[in-house]
DOGU-991067 format. One record per residue (C-alpha): residue in one letter; x, y, z. Coordinates in steps of 0.05 Angstrom, whole numbers, padded with zeros to 5 digits, always signed. Example, Ala and Ser with C-alpha at 12.3 -4.5 7.8 and 13.67 -1.06 7.14 Angstrom:
REM DOGU-991067
a+00246-00090+00156/s+00273-00021+00143/
REM end
This chain:
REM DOGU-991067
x+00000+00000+00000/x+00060+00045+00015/x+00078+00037-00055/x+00014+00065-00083/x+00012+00126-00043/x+00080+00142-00062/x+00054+00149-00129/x-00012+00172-00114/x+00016+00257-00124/x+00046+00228-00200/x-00011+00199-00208/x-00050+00250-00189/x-00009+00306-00225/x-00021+00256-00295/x-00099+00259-00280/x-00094+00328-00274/x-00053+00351-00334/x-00097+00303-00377/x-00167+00336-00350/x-00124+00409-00360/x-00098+00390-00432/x-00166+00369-00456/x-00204+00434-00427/x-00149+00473-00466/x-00165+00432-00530/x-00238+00441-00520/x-00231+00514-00507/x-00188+00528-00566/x-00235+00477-00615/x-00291+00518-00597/x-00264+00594-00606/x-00236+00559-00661/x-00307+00523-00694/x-00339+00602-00677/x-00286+00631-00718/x-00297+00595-00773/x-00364+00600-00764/x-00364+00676-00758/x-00315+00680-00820/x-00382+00635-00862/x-00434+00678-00845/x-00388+00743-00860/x-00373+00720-00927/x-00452+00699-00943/x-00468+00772-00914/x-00417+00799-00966/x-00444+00753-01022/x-00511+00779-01006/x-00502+00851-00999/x-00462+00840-01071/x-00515+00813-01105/x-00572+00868-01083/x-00524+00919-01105/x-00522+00885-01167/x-00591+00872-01186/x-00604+00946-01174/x-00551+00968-01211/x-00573+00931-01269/x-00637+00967-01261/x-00605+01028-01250/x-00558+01025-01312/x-00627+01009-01355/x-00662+01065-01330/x-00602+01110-01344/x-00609+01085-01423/x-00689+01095-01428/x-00666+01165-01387/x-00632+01185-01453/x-00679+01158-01503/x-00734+01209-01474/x-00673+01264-01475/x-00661+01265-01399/x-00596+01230-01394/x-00531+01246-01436/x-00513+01159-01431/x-00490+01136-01499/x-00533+01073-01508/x-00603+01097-01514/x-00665+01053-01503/x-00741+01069-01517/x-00781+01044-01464/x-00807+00980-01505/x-00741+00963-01516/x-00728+00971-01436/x-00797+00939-01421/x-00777+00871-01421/x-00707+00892-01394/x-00730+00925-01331/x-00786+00868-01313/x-00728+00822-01312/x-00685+00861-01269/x-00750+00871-01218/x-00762+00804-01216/x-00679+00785-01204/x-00687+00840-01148/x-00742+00797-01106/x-00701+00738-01086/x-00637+00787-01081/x-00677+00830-01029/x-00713+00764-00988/x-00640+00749-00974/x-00610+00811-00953/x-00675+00816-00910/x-00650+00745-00884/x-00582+00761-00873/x-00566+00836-00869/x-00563+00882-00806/x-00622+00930-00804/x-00570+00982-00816/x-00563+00947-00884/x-00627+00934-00894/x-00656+01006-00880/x-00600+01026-00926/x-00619+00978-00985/x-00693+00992-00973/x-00676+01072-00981/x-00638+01058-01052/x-00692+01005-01084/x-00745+01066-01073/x-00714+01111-01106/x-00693+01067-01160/x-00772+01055-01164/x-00785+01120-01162/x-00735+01123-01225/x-00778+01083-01257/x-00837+01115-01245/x-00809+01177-01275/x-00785+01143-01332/x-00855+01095-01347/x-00895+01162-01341/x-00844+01193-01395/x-00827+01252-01362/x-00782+01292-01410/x-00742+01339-01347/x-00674+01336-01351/x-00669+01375-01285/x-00723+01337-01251/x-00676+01267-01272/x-00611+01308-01252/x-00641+01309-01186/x-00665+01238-01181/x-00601+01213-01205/x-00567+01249-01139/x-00615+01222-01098/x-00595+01157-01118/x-00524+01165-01115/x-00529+01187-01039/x-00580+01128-01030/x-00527+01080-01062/x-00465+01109-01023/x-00511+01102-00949/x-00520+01030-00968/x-00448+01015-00991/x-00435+01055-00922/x-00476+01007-00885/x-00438+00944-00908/x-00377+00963-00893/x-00391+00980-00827/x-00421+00914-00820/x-00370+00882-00851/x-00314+00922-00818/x-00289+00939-00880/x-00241+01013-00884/x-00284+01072-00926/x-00291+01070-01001/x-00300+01113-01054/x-00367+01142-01071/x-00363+01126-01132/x-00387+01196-01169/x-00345+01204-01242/x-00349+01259-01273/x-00381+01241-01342/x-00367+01297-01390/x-00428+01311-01429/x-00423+01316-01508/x-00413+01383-01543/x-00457+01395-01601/
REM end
């Protein structure tokens, strides 16, 4: 019996290194499995936010070519409205499942910000299905939607932790003639 307790404290110091190394494994394996996780749902946020911007700038980019069909919009690709008709539909309808999942997975920061640009890129066309020949009145629209689009774009970085970006704006110089 002697013998045994003399290695009773080893023994004990073995049981206790074992319980202490697989706590620490746990531990890290966890912080490690939320990580990763964290990392997933970041890069489905991004892939998300991506695709709403780009459904609406496909609408956007559309409107701006029926915009200089009706004389509004200096862009060099004109389109009449029938032209656009079909164009636009298809872009509405890409925008639907694009917008469920930024509802789904987007902050409401994000989400306040994408609602804010899809109405005024519905109000752009609006203005445009109504025919509205006012170059000023577009002008303004198009601003509106800039600052809409740069809130947004805002919104996901911050989200995302991602550093500022550019707004965007060029300067598009209009033809002389």
């Amino acid at each position: 019996m002697s013998e045994f307790i003399q290695q009773l404290p080893a023994l004990i110091g073995v049981i206790v290194g074992s319980l202490g190394s697989y706590l620490a494994i746990s531990h890290g394996d966890r912080a490690r499995f939320r990580r990763e996780q964290a990392a997933r749902w970041e890069e489905r946020r991004l892939s998300a936010y991506a695709d709403y911007a780009r459904t609406l700038k496909k609408t956007v980019t559309l409107t701006y070519r029926v915009a200089a069909h009706l004389g509004n919009d200096p862009h060099p690709h004109p389109l009449s409205p029938e032209e656009a008709a079909p164009l636009l539909a298809e872009a509405a309808i890409a925008r639907d499942p694009s917008g469920e999942l930024l509802l789904l997975l987007g902050t409401p920061d994000v989400v306040d910000g994408g609602r804010e640009w899809v109405m005024v890129v519905i109000g752009m066309e609006r203005f445009l299905r109504d025919r509205t020949r006012d170059p000023a009145a577009w002008s303004a629209m198009l601003a509106e939607q800039r600052a809409a689009r740069e809130h947004y774009y805002a919104a996901v970085r911050r989200d995302l932790a991602l550093p500022p970006g550019h707004a965007g704006q060029a300067l598009i110089p209009r033809p002389s003639g």
